[in-house]
N, C-alpha and C positions, 0 to 999 in steps of 0.2 A: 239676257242681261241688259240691264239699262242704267246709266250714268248720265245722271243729268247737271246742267251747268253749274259752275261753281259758282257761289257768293262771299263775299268777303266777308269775311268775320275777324274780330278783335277782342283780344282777350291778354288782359293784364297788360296793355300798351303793344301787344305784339300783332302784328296782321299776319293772317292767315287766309286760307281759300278753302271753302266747305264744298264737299261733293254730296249727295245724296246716292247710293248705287242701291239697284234691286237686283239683285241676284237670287233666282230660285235655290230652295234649298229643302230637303225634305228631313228633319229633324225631328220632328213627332209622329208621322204621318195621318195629323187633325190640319186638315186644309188652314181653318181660320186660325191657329196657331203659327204654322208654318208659313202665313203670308206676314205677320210681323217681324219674324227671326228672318225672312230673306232680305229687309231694310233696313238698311244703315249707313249711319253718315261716315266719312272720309274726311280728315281736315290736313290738309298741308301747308308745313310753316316753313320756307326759306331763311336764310341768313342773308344781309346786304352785303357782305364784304368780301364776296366768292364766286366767281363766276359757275354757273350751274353745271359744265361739264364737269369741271373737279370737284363737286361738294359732295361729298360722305353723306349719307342717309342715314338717321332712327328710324324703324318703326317699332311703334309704342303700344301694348298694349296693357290693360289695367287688371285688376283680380277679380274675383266671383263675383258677378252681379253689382262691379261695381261700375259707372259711367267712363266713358274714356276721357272726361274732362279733371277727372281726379290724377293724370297724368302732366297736366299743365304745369305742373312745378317744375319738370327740366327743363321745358321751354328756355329761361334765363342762361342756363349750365352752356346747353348746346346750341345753341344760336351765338352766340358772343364766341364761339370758338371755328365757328365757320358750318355748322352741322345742321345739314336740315333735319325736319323732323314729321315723319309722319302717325298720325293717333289713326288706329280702326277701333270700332266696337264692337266688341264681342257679343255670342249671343246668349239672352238671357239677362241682359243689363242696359242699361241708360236708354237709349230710343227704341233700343232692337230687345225688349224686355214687355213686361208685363205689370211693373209696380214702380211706376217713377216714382213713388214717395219713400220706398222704403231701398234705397240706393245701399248696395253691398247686402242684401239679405235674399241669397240665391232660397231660403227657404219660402218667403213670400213670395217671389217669383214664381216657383211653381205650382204654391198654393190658386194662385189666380192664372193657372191656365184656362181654355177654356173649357176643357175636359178634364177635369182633378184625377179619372184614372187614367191619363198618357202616364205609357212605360218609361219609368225613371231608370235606367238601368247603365248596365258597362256598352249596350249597344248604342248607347244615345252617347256616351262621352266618343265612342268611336268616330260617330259622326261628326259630331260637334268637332274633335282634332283636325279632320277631312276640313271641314267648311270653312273654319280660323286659318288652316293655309292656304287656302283657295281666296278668302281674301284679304291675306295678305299679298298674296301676288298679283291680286285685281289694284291694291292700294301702291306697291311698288310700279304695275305699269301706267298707272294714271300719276304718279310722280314724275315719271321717265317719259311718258310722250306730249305731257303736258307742260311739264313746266325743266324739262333739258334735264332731268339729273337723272347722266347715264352713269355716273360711276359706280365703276364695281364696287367702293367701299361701303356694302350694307352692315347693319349692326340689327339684332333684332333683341329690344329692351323690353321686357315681362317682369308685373309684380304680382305675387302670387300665384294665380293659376296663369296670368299670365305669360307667369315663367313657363309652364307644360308649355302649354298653347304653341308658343316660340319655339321650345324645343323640339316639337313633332316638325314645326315647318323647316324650321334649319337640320334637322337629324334627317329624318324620313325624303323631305321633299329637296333638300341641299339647297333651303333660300338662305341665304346672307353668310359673313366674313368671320362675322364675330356672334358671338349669343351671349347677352348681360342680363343672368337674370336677380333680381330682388324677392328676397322672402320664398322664395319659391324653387323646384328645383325641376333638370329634368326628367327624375325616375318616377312614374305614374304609383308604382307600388307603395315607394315609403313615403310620399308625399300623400297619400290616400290614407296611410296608417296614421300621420303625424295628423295629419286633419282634421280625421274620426275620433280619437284621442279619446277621455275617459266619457264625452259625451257620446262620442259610438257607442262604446263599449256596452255603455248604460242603454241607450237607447233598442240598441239589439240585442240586452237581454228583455226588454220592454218587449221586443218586437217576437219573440219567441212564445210570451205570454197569452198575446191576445190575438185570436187566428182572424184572420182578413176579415171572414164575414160581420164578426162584429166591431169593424171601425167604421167608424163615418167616413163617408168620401170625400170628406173636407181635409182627412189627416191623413191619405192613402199619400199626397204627393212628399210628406214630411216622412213615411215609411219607405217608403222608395229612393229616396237619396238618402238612408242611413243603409238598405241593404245594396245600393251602387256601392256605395264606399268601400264595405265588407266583401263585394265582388272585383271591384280595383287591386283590393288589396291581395288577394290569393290567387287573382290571376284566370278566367276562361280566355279562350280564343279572341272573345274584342275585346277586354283589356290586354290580351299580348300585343294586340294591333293596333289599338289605342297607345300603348307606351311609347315615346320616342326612343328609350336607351333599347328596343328591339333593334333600331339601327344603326345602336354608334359603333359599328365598324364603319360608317360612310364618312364619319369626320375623321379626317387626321390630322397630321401634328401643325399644317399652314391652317387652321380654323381652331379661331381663342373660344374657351369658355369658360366663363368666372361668373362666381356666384355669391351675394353680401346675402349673410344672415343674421339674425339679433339671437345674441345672446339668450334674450328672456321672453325669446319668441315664443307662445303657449301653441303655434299651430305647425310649426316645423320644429324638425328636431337639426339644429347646428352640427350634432356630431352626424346626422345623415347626411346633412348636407357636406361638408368636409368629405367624405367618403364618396359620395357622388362625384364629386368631381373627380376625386384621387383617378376615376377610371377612363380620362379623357386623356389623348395625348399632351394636351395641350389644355390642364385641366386647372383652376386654384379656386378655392375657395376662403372667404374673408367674414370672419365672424366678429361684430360688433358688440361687448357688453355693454347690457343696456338697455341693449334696443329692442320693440318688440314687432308686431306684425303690423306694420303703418304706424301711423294716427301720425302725430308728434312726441309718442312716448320714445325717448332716447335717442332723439333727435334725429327722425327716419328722414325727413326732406334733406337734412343736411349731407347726412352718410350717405343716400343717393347720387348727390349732385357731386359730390367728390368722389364718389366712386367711378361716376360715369366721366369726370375730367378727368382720371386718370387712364381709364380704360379705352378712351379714347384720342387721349393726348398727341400720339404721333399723328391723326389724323385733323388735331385741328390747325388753324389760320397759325402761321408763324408768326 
């Protein structure tokens, strides 16, 4: 692994410090594949008005294929309350992807692998789980030996997947205090059901019709993440191992999780989410009418940013 020096970066008036980290990683096992997805950026945002031993930590990450700079809207929330904040990027998106033009469209991402028939499967989301908390704990100690912020108070903030993503690292691997997640939740199963929705359904009766041989390999990568989903969802051995709720007996009742869903979300179901939580010790779940899956429809930056000063509040600046 190699981390190389930071650069200042500025965005929306706020300075921050950009890291570059390469960390190997074998997620497809296509070399030229797997040397993109092990690089990615790190960007860490301080507060002025906190000395760094006592500053609470975010780390942030964004949903399917989407960049980590689509996270930049808490920036304002958490900062102004004393909270640093750290973004990673997931793989399959923004730098560490394969379609910078087409930001949030994990189908086009895989469409331009370099190999269109890498196995899309429950064994790749297994790893993928593996490699998002490996770095997130690369991004937590280059917060902590770099720039002083030892405090125990971690929060790990996921919108959309993610939310999963966070959940495996906080469930499975016991990183952070709190888990906040958006849109998103932590059970791999119904979150895989709500996702597939009537385009799964449709699409895997599509996919029962036409047997491999006669597709193009241009549309094996779009067959393959509709039968991942269909395999998420009924569950073999890596998605049991992929799920985070395989571990939540390791959370108890001193670790919060709360989860904002929109009412009019078309890709989570709100009453799964409600019920997901119900099974945490320390579980709630908060459903906004209205609101749907991002954008600005139903005013998703807003309910974010209130969401996370409440969920945060005993931890910010007095």
């Amino acid at each position: 692994m190699h981390i190389y020096p930071p650069e200042r970066t500025t965005h929306h008036g706020f300075h921050g410090h950009r890291y570059w980290v390469e960390a190997p990683c074998k997620l497809t096992g296509e070399a030229q594949a797997d040397a993109v997805l092990s690089r990615y950026p790190v960007h860490v945002y301080l507060p002025r008005n906190r000395p760094a031993a006592e500053t609470p930590i975010v780390l942030a990450l964004q949903g399917i294929a989407n960049p980590w700079h689509e996270n930049l809207f808490i920036l304002p929330t958490l900062l102004s309350r004393g909270i640093a904040v750290v973004f990673v990027e997931q793989p399959f998106a923004g730098e560490r992807g394969f379609a910078h033009d087409k930001p949030g469209d994990i189908l086009e991402q895989l469409a331009r692998l370099p190999d269109p028939t890498i196995a899309i499967d429950d064994r790749l989301m297994e790893r993928v789980m593996h490699t998002v908390s490996r770095d997130l704990h690369i991004a937590l100690n280059i917060a902590r030996e770099r720039h002083g912020l030892t405090s125990d108070k971690v929060a790990l903030f996921g919108v959309s997947l993610g939310a999963l993503s966070s959940s495996f690292a906080f469930m499975r691997d016991g990183l952070g205090q709190r888990l906040l997640c958006t849109i998103g939740m932590p059970d791999l199963y119904w979150f895989a059901q709500s996702f597939g929705g009537l385009k799964g359904r449709t699409a895997a009766f599509v996919d029962a019709l036409i047997p491999d041989f006669k597709l193009p390999k241009s549309l094996m990568p779009y067959r393959n993440f509709i039968r991942m989903l269909g395999t998420l969802t009924y569950g073999g051995a890596p998605a049991v191992a992929a799920n985070p709720m395989t571990w939540i007996d390791r959370v108890g009742p001193d670790r919060r999780v709360r989860i904002l869903a929109g009412g009019d979300d078309p890709l989570l179901d709100p009453d799964a989410a409600v019920a997901c939580a119900a099974r945490f010790p320390d579980g709630r779940a908060y459903v906004v009418p209205g609101m749907a899956h991002g954008g600005e429809d139903g005013g998703f930056t807003h309910h974010v940013g209130n969401f996370l000063a409440t969920q945060l509040g005993d931890w910010s600046v007095r």
